[in-house]
Structures are given as structure tokens and as C-alpha cells.
Backbone as CSV, one residue per row, in Angstrom:
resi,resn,N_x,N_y,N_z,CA_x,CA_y,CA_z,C_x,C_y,C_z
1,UNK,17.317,22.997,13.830,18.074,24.211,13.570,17.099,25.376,13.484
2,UNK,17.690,26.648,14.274,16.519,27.815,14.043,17.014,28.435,13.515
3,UNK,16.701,29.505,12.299,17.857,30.029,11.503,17.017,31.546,12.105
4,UNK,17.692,32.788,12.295,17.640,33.919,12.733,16.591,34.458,11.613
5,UNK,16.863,34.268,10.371,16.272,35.063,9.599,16.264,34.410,7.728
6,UNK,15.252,34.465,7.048,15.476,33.241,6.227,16.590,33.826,5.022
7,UNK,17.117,34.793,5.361,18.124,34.857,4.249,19.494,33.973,4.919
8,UNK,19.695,33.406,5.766,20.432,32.995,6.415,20.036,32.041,6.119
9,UNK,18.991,30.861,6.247,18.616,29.730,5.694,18.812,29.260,4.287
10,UNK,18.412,30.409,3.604,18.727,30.237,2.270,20.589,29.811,2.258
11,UNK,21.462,30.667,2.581,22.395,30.807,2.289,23.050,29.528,2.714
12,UNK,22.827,28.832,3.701,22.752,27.673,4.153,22.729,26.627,3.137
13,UNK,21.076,26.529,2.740,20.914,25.702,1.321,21.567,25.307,0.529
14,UNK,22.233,26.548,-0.064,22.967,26.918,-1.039,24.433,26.148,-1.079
15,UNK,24.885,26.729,0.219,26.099,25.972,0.632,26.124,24.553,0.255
16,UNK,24.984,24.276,1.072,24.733,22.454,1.080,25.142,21.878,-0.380
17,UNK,24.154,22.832,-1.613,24.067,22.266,-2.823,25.118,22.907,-3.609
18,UNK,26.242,23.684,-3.360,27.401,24.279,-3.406,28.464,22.772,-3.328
19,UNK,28.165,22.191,-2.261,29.419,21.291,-1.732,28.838,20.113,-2.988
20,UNK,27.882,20.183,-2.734,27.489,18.386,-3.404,28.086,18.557,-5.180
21,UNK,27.398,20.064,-5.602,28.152,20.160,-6.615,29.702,20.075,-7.099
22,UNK,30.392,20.677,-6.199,32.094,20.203,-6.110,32.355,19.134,-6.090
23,UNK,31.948,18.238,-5.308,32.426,17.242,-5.646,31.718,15.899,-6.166
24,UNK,32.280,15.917,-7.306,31.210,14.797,-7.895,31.825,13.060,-7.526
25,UNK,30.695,12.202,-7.611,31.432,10.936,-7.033,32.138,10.006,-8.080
26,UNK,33.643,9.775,-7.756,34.388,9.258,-9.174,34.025,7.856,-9.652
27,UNK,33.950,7.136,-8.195,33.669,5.501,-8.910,32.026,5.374,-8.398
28,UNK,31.187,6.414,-9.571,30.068,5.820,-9.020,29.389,4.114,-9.084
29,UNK,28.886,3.661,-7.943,28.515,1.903,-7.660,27.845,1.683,-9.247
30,UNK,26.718,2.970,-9.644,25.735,2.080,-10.483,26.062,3.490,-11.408
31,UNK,26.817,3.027,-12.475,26.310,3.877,-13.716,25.364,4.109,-14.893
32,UNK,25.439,4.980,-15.527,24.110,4.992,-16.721,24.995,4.193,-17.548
33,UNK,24.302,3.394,-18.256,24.486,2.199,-19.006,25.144,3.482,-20.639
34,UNK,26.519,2.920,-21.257,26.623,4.168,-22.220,25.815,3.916,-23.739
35,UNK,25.294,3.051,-23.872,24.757,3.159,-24.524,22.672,1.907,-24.298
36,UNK,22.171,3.164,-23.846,20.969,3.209,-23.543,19.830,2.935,-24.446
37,UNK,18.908,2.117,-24.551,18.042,1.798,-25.194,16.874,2.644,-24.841
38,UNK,16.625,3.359,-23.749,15.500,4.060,-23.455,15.814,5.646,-22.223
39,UNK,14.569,6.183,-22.464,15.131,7.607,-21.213,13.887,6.993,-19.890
40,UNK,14.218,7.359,-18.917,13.123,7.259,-17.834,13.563,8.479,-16.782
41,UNK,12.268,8.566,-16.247,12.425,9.335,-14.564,12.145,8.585,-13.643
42,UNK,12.633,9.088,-12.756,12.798,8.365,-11.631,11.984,9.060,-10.685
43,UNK,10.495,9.183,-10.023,10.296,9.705,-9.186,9.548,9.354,-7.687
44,UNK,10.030,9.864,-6.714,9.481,9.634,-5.271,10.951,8.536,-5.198
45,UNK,11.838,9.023,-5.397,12.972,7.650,-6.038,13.339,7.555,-4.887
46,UNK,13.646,7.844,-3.874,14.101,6.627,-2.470,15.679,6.885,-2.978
47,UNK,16.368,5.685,-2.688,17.710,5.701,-3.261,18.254,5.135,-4.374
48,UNK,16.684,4.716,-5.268,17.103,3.994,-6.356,16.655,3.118,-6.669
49,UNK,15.654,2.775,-5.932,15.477,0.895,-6.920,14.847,1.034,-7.738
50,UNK,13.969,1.457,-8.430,13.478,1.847,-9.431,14.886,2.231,-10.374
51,UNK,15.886,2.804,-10.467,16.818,3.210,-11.326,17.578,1.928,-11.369
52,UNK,17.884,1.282,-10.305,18.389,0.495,-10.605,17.841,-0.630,-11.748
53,UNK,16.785,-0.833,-11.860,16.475,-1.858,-12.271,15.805,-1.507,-13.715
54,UNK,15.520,0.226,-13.729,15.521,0.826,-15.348,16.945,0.304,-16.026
55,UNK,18.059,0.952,-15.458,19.252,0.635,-15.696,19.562,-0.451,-15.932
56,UNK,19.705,-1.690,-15.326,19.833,-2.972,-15.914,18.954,-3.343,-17.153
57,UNK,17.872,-2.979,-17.221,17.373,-3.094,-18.819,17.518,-2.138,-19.878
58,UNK,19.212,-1.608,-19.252,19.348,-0.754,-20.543,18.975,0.910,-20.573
59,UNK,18.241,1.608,-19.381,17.445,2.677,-19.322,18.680,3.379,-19.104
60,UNK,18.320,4.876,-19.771,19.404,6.114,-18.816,18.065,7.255,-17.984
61,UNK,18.444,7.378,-16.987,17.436,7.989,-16.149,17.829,9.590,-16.347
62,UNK,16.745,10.612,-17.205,17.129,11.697,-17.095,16.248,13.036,-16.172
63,UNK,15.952,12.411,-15.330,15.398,12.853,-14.061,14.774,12.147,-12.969
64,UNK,15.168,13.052,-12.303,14.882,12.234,-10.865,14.252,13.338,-9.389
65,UNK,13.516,12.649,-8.671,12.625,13.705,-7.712,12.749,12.927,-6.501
66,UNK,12.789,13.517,-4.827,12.859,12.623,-4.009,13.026,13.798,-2.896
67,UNK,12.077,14.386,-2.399,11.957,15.059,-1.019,12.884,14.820,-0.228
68,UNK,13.355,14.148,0.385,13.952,13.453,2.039,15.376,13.863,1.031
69,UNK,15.930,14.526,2.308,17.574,15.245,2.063,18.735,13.748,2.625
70,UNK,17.961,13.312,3.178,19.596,12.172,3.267,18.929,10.896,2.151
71,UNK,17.995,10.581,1.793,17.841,9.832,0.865,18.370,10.088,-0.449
72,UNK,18.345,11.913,-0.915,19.157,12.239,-2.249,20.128,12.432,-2.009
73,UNK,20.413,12.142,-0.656,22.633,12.337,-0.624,22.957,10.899,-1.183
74,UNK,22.044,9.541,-0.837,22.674,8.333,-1.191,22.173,8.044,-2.983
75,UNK,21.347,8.940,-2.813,21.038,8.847,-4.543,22.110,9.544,-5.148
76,UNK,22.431,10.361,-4.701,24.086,11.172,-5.547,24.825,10.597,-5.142
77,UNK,25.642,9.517,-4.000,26.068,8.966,-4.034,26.129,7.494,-4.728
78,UNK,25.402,6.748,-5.300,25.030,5.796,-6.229,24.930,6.225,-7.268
79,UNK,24.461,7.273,-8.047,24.574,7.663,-9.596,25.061,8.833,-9.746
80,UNK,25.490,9.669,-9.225,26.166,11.000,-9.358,25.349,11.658,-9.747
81,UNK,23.812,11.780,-9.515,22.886,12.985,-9.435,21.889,13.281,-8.658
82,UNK,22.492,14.338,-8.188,21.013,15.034,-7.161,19.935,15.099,-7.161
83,UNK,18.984,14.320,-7.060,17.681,14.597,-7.257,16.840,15.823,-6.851
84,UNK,16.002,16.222,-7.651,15.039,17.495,-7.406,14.743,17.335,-6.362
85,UNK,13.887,18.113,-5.659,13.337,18.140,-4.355,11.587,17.845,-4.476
86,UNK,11.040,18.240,-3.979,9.291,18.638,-3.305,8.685,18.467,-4.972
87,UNK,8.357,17.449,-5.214,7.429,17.597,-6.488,6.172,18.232,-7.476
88,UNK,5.822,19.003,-5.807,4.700,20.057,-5.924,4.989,20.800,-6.359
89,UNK,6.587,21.398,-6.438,6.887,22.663,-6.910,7.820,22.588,-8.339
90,UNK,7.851,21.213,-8.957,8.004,21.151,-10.039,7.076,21.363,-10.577
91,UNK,7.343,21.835,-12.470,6.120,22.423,-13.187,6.758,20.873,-14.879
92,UNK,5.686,20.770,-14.687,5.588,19.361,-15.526,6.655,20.079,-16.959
93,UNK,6.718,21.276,-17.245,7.207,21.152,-18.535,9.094,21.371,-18.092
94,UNK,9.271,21.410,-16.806,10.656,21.374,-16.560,11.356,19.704,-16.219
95,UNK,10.665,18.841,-16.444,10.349,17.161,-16.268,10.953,17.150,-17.894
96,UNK,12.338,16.745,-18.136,12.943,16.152,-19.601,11.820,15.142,-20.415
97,UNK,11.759,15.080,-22.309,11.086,14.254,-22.133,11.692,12.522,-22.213
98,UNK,10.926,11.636,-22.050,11.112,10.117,-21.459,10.411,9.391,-22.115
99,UNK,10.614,8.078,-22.182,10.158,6.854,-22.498,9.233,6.239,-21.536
100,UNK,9.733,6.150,-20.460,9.164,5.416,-18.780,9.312,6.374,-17.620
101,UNK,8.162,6.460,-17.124,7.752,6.998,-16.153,7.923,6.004,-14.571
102,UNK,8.556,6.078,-14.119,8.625,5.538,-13.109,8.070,6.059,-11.413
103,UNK,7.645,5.454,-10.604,7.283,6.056,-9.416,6.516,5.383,-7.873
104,UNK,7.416,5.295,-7.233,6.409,5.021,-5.512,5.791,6.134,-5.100
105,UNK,4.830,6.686,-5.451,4.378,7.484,-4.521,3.664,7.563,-3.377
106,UNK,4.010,8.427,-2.525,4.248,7.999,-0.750,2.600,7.177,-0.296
107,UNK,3.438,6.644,0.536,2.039,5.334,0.912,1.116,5.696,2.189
108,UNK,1.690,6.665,2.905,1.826,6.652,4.630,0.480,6.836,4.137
109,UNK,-0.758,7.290,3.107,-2.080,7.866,3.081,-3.140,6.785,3.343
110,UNK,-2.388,5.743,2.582,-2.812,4.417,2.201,-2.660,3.336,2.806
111,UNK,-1.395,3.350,3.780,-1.238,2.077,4.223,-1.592,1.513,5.728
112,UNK,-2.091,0.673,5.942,-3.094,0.241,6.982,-1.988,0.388,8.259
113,UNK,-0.832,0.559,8.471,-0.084,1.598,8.822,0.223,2.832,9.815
114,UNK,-1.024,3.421,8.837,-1.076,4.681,8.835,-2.290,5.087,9.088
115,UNK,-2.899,6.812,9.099,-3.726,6.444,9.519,-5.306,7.073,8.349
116,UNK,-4.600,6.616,7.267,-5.531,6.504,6.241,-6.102,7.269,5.833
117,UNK,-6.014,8.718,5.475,-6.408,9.912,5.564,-6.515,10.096,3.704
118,UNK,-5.635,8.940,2.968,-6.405,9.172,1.570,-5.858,10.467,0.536
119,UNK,-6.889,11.088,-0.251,-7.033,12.162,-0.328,-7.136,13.020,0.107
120,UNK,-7.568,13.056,1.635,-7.446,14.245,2.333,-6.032,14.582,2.947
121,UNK,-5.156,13.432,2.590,-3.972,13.550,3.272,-3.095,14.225,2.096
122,UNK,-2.244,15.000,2.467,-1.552,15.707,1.316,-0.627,15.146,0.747
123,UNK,-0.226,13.777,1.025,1.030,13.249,0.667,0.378,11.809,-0.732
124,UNK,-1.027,12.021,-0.170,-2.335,11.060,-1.017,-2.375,12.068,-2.229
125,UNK,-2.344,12.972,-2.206,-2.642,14.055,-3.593,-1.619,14.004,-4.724
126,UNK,-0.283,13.376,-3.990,0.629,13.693,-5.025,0.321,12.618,-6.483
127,UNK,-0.476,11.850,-6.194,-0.417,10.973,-7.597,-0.399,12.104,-8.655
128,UNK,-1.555,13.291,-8.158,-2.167,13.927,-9.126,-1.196,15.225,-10.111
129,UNK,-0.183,14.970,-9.141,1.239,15.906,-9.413,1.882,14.375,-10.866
130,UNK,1.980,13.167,-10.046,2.478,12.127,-11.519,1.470,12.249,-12.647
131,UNK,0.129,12.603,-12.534,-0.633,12.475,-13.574,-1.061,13.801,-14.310
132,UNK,-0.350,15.202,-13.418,0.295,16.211,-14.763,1.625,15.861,-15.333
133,UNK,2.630,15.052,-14.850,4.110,14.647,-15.714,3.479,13.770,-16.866
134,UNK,2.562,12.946,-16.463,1.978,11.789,-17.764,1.373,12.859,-18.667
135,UNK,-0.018,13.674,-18.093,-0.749,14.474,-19.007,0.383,15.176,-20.238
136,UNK,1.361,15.575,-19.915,2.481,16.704,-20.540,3.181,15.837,-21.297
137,UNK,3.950,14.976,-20.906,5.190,14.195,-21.628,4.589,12.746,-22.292
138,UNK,3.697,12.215,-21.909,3.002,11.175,-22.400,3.665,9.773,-22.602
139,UNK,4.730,9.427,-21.393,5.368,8.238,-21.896,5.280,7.382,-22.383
140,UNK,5.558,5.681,-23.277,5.155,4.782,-23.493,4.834,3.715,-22.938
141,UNK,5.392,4.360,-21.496,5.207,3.310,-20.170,4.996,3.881,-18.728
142,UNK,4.585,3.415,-17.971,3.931,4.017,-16.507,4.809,2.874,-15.344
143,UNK,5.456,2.725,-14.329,5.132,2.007,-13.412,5.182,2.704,-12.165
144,UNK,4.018,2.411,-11.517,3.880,2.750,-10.271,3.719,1.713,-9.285
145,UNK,4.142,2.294,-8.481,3.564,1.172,-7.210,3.209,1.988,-5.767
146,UNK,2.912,1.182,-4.803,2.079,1.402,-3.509,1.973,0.509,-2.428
147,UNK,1.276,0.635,-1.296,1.301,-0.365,-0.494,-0.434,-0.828,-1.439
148,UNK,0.320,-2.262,-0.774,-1.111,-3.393,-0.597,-2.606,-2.578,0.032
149,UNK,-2.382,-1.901,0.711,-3.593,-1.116,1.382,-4.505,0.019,0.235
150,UNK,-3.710,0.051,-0.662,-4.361,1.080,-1.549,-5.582,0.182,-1.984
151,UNK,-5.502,-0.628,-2.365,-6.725,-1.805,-2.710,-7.952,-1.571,-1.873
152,UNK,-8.008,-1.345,-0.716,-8.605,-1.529,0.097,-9.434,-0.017,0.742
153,UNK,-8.603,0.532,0.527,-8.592,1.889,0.576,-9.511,2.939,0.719
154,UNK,-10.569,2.859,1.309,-12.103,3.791,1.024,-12.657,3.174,0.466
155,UNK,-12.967,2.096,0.523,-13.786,0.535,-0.028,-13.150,0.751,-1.383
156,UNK,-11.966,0.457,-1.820,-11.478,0.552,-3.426,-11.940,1.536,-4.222
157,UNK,-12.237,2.841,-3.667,-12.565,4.149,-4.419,-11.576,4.614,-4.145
158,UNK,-10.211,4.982,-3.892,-9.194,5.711,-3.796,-8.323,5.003,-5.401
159,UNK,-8.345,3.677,-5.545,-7.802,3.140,-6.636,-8.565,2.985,-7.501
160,UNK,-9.917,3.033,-7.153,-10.776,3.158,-8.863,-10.609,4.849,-9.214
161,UNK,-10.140,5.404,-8.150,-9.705,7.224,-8.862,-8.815,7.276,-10.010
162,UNK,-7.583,6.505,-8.841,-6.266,6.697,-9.948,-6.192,5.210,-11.551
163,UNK,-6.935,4.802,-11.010,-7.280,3.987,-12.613,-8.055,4.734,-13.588
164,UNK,-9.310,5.516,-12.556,-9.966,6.752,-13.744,-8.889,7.386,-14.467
165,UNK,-8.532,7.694,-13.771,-7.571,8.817,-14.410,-6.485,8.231,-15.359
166,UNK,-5.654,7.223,-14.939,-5.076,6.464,-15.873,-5.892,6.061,-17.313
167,UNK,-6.858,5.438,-17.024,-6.815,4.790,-17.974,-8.286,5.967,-19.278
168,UNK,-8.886,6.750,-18.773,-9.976,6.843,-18.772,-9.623,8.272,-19.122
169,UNK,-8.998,9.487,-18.200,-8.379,10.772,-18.150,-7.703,10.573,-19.038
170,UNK,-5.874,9.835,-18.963,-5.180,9.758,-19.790,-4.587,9.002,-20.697
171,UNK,-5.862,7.884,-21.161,-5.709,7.268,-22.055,-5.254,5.984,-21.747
172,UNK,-4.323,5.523,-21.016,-3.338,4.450,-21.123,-4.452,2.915,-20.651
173,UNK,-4.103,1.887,-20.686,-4.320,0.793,-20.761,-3.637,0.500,-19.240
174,UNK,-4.597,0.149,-18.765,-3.509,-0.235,-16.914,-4.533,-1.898,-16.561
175,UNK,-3.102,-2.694,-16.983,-3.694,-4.566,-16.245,-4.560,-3.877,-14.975
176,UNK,-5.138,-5.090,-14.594,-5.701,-5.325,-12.891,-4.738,-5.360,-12.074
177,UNK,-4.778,-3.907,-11.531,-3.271,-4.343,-10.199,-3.067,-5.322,-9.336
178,UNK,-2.249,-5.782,-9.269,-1.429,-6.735,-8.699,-0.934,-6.777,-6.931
179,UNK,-1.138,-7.819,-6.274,-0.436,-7.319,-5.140,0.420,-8.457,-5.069
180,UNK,2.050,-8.330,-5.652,3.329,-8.926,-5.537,3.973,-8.934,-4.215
181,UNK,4.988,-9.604,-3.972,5.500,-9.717,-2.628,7.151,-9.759,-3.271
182,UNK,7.882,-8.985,-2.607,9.355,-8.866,-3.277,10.163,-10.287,-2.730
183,UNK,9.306,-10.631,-1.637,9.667,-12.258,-1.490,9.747,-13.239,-1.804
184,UNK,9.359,-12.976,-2.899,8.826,-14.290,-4.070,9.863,-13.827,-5.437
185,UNK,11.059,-12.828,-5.224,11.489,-12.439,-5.982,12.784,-12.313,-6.299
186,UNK,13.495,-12.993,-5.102,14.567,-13.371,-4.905,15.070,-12.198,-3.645
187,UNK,14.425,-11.492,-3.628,14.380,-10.465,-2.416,14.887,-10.885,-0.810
188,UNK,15.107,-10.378,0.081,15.209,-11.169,1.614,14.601,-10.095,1.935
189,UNK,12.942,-9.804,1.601,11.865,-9.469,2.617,10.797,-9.660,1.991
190,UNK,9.974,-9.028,2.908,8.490,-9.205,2.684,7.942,-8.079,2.817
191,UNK,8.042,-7.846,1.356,7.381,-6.563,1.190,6.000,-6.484,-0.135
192,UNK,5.173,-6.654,0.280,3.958,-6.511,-0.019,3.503,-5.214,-0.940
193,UNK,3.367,-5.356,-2.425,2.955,-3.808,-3.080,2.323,-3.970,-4.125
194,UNK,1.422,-3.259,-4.485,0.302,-2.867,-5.409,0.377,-2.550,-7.113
């Protein structure tokens, strides 16, 4: 789409997030549990699995982040909320506060894949956007994940960064990461993550 002029784009936008607001979804599939044992965010959230599976242990998710515009249409369609957009342009103190921090953040930097660009790749930087939401709100819990390739990654200096920083920057205690297979999990694939 070429828009003539960006007040016209804007107005566009608007519309978009105009409609989604009208109508909200009545029988949403996966609701917030009504009475919740914990708060979490949901971010780089895809369409949910991460919420989903806060949610079954009880979580109510009071934010959520996820770039890709048809991925947060099926996220408002599964829980009846829109997720934020571009995480860069969130400012950590507009992030509710939470219990659990949740997050995939994007792999394409990392994964053998791809074509490995790391930190120099801009989509590799965003950890550092999750580790001002931790610095600010300080949850009692972290999970992240990644591809299998992060291990490997600039001879394991891309993941001895984000462990600096975890554990060392902001305090927390992080096991020896793991590389699980969702196949071994009752899953029907093989998906390999960090």
C-alpha cells in the first residue's frame, strides 16, 4: 500500500484500531483465569503460547507486546486483547507491574537459519529492550527462550552477554540453559529451544 501522504496513513491506523476496539470477542477460546494467583507479560507473544500456559497455572496476563499485525489480530482473537506493538518504542515504566516476565525474543539473529548477524542485527538487540522491563519492574520470575543456535552463537559470547546481564547486571540467578525439544513434550514437532 502507498499512502499519498502520512496523515492519510495515520488515519488508516486508527481506523484499523477503531474496528478492533468495537468489537470485542464474546466467546473468547482462552480466558483469564477469574481468580488468578499471579500477574505476567507476555512479550514477543506470537499468538500466545506463552499465555497460554501462564494461564493454565493460574496467571492473568496484564500485558502483552508482539510487532507482526496479523499475529495480534489472532492474539485478540484468543484473549480479547490487543497487543502493543514495536517494543522499542515502549518505555519500561508504561509495562504494568508483574510477577513473571515472559518472552521469545526474535531468533532470525541467532539461528543457524539465518544469517547470524547477532548483535549487529537489530532484531539481536531487543533482549536489551527485555532487560530495561526486568531492570524497572523486577519480577520474581524470567522465562525466556530462543533458538538452539544462540548457544553457539559467536563461539557462546552472544549468551555469555545475556547471562552477564541476567545474572550479574540484574541480579537474578539463571540455571545452565537448556536445549529442550517440544517433542519430548507431548508436542507434534520438533522444535528445538534454548
Amino acid at each position: 500500500v502507498t499512502y499519498k501522504q502520512e496523515e492519510e496513513k495515520l488515519s488508516i491506523v486508527a481506523e484499523d484500531a477503531m474496528q478492533q476496539l468495537l468489537f470485542e470477542v464474546e466467546n473468547v477460546p482462552f480466558p483469564t483465569p477469574e481468580n488468578y494467583k499471579f500477574k505476567f507479560i507476555d512479550l514477543f507473544a506470537g499468538i500466545g503460547g506463552f499465555r497460554i500456559a501462564m494461564q493454565n497455572l493460574g496467571g492473568k496476563c496484564v500485558f502483552a507486546s508482539e510487532i507482526d499485525k496479523y499475529a495480534q489480530k489472532v492474539y485478540f482473537n484468543n484473549f480479547n486483547l490487543l497487543p502493543h506493538g514495536d517494543i522499542t518504542q515502549i518505555k519500561s515504566e508504561e509495562v504494568p507491574e508483574h510477577d513473571i516476565l515472559c518472552g521469545g525474543f526474535p531468533c532470525q539473529a541467532f539461528s543457524i537459519a539465518g544469517k547470524r548477524g547477532g548483535f549487529d542485527d537489530t532484531r539481536g538487540t531487543l533482549f536489551f529492550d527485555v532487560a530495561e522491563i526486568i531492570k524497572k519492574h523486577k519480577p520474581k520470575a524470567i522465562f525466556l527462550e530462543n533458538v538452539k543456535g544462540l548457544r553457539s552463537h559467536d563461539k557462546g559470547k552472544t549468551l555469555e552477554t545475556i547471562l552477564n546481564v541476567l545474572r550479574n547486571d540484574l541480579g537474578y540467578f539463571v540455571h545452565e540453559p537448556q536445549i529442550i525439544n517440544a517433542k519430548n513434550f507431548g508436542v507434534p514437532q520438533n522444535r528445538e529451544r534454548i
